[in-house]
C-alpha positions as a Python dict, from the first residue, in 0.01 Angstrom:
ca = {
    (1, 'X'): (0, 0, 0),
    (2, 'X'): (274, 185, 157),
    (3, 'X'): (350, 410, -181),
    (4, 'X'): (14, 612, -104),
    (5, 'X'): (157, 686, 278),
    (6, 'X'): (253, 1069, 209),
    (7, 'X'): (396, 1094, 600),
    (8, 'X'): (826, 967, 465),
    (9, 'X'): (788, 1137, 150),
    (10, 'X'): (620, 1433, 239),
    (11, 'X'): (914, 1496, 528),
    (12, 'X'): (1183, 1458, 261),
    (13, 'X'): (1040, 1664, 40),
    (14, 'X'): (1019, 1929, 259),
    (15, 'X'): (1413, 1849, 417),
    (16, 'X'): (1504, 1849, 13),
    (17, 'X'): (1360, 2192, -91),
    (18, 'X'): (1472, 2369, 265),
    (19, 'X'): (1840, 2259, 150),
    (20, 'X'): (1814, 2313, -189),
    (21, 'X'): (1629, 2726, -86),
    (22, 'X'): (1931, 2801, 163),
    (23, 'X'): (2186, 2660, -55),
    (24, 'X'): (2122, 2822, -438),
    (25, 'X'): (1993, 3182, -357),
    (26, 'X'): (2332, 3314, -205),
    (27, 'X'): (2542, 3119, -515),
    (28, 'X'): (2311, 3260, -731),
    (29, 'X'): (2286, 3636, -612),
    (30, 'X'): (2676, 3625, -591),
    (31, 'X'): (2741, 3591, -953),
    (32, 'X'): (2849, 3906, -1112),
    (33, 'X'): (2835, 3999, -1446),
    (34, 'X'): (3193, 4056, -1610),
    (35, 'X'): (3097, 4369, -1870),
    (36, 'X'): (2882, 4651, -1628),
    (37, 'X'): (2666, 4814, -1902),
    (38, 'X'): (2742, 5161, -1937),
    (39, 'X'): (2452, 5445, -1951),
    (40, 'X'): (2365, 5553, -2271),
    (41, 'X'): (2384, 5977, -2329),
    (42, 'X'): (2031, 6098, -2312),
    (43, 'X'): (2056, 6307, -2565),
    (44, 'X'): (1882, 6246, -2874),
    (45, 'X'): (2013, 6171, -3204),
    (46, 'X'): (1973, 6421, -3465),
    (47, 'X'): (1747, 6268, -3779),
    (48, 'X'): (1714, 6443, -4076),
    (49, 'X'): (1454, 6410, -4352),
    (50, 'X'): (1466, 6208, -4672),
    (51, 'X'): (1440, 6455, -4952),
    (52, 'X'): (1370, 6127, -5179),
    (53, 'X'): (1160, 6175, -5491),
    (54, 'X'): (886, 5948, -5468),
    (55, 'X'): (716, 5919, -5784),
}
């Protein structure tokens, strides 16, 4: 049965994922982000206690 001969498909699999590695990692780390997030102040916000009766 020449479906269970690995030796042609194993070749293009190989051939298939080395094009498909040196193809999609440069596209793909060469996207940039249109909005840059902007740092947050490190200071802390001032909370105040609830002076809430609770009965």
């Amino acid at each position: 049965m020449p479906q269970l001969d690995p030796a042609p498909w194993f070749a293009i699999l190989i051939f298939s994922w080395s094009i498909l590695l040196t193809m999609l990692p440069p596209k793909v780390l060469a996207h940039e982000f249109p909005n840059d997030p902007t740092t947050q102040s490190t200071e802390k916000p001032k909370t105040e206690a609830w002076n809430w009766p609770w009965h």
